[in-house]
KENUFI-670376 format. One record per atom (N, C-alpha, C): residue number from 0; x, y, z; atom name. Coordinates in steps of 0.001 Angstrom, whole numbers, plus 500000, padded with zeros to 6 digits. Example, Ala and Ser with C-alpha at 12.3 -4.5 7.8 and 13.67 -1.06 7.14 Angstrom:
<atoms>
 pos     c1     c2     c3 site
   0 513190 494310 507800    N
   0 512300 495500 507800   CA
   0 513200 496700 507800    C
   1 512850 497750 507080    N
   1 513670 498940 507140   CA
   1 512900 500030 507870    C
</atoms>
This chain:
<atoms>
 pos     c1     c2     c3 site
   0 376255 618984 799593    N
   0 377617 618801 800021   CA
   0 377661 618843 801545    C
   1 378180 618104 802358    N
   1 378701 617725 803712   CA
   1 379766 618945 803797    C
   2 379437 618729 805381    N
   2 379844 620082 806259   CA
   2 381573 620180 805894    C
   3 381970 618810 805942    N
   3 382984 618307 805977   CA
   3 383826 618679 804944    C
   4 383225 618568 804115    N
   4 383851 618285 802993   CA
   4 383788 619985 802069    C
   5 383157 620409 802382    N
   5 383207 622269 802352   CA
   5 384469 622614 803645    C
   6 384650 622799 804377    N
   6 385562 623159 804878   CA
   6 387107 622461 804579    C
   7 386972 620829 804259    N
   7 388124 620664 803125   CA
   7 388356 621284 802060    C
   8 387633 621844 801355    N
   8 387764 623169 800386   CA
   8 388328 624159 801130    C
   9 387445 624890 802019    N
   9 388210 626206 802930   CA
   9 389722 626037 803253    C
  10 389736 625118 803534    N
  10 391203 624882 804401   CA
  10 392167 624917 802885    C
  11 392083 625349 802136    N
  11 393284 625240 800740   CA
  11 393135 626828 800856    C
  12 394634 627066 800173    N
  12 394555 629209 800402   CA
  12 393464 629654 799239    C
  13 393582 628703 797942    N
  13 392908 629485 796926   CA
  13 391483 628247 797007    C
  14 391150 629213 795881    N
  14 389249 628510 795326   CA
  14 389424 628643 793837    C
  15 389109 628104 793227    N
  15 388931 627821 792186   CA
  15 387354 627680 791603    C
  16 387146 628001 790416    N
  16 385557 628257 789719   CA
  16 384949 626745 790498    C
  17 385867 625667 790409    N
  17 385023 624393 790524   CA
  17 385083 624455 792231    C
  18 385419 624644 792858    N
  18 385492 624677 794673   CA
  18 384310 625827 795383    C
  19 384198 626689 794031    N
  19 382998 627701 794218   CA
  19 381647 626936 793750    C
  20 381538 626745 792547    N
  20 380329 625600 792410   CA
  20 380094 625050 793567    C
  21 381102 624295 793818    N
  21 380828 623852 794942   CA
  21 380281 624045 796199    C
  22 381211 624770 796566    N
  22 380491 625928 798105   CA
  22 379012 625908 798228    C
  23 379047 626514 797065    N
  23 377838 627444 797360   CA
  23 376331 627046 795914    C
  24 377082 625843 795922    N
  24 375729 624977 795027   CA
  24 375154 625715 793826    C
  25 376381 626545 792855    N
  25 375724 627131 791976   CA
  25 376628 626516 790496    C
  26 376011 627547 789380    N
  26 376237 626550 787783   CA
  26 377457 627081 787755    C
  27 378284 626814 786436    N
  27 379161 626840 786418   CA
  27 379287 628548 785688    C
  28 378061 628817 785162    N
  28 378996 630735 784644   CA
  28 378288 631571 785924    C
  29 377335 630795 786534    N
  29 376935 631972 787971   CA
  29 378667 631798 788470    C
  30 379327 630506 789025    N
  30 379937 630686 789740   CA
  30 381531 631153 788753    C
  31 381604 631972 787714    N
  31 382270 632508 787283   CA
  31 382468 633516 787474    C
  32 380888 634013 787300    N
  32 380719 635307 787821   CA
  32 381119 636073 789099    C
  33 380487 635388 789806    N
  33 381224 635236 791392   CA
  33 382449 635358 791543    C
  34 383672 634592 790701    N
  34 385012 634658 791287   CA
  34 385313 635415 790129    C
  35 385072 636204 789548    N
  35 385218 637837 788980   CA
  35 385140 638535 789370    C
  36 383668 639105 790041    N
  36 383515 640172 790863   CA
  36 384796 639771 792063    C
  37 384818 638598 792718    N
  37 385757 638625 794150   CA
  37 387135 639015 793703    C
  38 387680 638291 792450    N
  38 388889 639199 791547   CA
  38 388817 640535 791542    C
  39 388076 640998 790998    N
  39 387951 642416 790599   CA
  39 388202 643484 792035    C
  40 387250 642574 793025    N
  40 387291 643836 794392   CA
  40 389066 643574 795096    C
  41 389577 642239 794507    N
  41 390895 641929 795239   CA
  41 391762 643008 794601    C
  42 391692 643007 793368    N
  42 392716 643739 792646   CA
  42 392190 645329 792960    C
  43 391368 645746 792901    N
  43 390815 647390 793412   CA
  43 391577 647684 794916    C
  44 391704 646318 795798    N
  44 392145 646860 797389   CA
  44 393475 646696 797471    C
  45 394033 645602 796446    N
  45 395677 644892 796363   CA
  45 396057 644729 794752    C
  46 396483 646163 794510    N
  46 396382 646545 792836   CA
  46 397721 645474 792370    C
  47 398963 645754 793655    N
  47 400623 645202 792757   CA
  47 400569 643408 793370    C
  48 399613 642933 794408    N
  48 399827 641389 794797   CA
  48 399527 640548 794166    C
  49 400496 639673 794395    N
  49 400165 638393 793124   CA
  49 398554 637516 793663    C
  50 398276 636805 792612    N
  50 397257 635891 792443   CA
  50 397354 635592 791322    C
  51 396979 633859 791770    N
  51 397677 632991 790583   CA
  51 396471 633033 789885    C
  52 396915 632577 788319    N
  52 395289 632461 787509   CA
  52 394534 631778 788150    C
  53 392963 631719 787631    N
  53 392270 631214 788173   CA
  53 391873 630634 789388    C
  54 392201 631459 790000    N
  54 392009 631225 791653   CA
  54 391123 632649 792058    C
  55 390938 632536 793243    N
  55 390845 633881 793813   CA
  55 390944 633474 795818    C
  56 391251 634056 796502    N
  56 391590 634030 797795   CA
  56 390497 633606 798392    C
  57 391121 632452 799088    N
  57 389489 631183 799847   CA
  57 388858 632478 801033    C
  58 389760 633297 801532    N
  58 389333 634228 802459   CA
  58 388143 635342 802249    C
  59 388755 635434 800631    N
  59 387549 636315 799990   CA
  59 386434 635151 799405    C
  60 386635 634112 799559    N
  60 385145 633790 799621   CA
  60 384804 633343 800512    C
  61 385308 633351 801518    N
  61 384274 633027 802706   CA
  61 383642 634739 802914    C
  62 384111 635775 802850    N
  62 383827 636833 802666   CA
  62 382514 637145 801958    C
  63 382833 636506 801259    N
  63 381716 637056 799857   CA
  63 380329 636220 800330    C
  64 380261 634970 800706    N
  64 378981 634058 801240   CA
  64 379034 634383 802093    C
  65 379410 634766 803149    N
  65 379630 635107 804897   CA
  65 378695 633883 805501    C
  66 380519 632731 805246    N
  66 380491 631263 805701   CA
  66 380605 631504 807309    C
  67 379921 630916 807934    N
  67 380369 630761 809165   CA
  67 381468 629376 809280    C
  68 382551 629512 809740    N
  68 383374 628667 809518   CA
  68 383343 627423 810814    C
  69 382595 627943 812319    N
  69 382787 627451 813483   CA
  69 381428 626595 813624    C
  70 380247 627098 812711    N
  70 379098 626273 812383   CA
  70 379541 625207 811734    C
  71 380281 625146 810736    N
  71 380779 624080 809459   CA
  71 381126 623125 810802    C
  72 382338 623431 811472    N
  72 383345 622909 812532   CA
  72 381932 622107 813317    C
  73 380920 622342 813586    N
  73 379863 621562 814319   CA
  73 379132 620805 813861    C
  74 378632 621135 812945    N
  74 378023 620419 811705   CA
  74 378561 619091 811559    C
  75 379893 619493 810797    N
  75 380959 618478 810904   CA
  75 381052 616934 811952    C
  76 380712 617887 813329    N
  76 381066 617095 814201   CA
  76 379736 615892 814879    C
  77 378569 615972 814208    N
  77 377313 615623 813968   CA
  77 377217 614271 812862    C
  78 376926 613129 813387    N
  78 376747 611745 812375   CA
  78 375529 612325 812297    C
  79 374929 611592 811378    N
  79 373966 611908 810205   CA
  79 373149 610460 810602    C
  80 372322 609993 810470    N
  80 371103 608991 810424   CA
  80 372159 607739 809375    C
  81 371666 608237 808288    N
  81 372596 607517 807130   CA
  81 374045 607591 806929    C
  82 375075 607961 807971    N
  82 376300 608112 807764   CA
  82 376506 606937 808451    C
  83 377562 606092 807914    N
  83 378357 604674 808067   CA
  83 379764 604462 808102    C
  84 380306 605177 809226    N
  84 381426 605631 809533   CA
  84 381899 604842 810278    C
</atoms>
């Protein structure tokens, strides 16, 4: 996945199981797992705040991978050999 196109994910408030696959290039019950545990520690620190089903806070996963977000931003800004833009 392009730099690009991961931080078009970031930039939405929530993540979803399939935006986590994504991220972070894993199957689909690893990355279940993943946005359970990040559920689980949300609700332990923010017991009464809402969160909609199946989501969990894009903040807590950049948290959880410890995305550099200003690398993505450069990356990004880098044509590629094979990019035809």
């Amino acid at each position: 996945m392009k730099a690009k196109e991961i931080l078009n994910i970031l930039a939405t408030p929530w993540c979803t199981n399939q935006d986590i696959m994504k991220i972070a290039n894993l199957s689909a019950s690893t990355a279940s797992k993943v946005k359970r545990y990040i559920e689980s520690e949300f609700r332990k620190k923010n017991p009464n705040k809402f969160i909609p089903a199946y989501c969990v806070p894009t903040k807590d996963v950049i948290k959880y991978f410890d995305i550099d977000i200003e690398f993505l931003k450069t990356l990004s800004g880098i044509k590629l050999e094979n990019e035809h833009e």
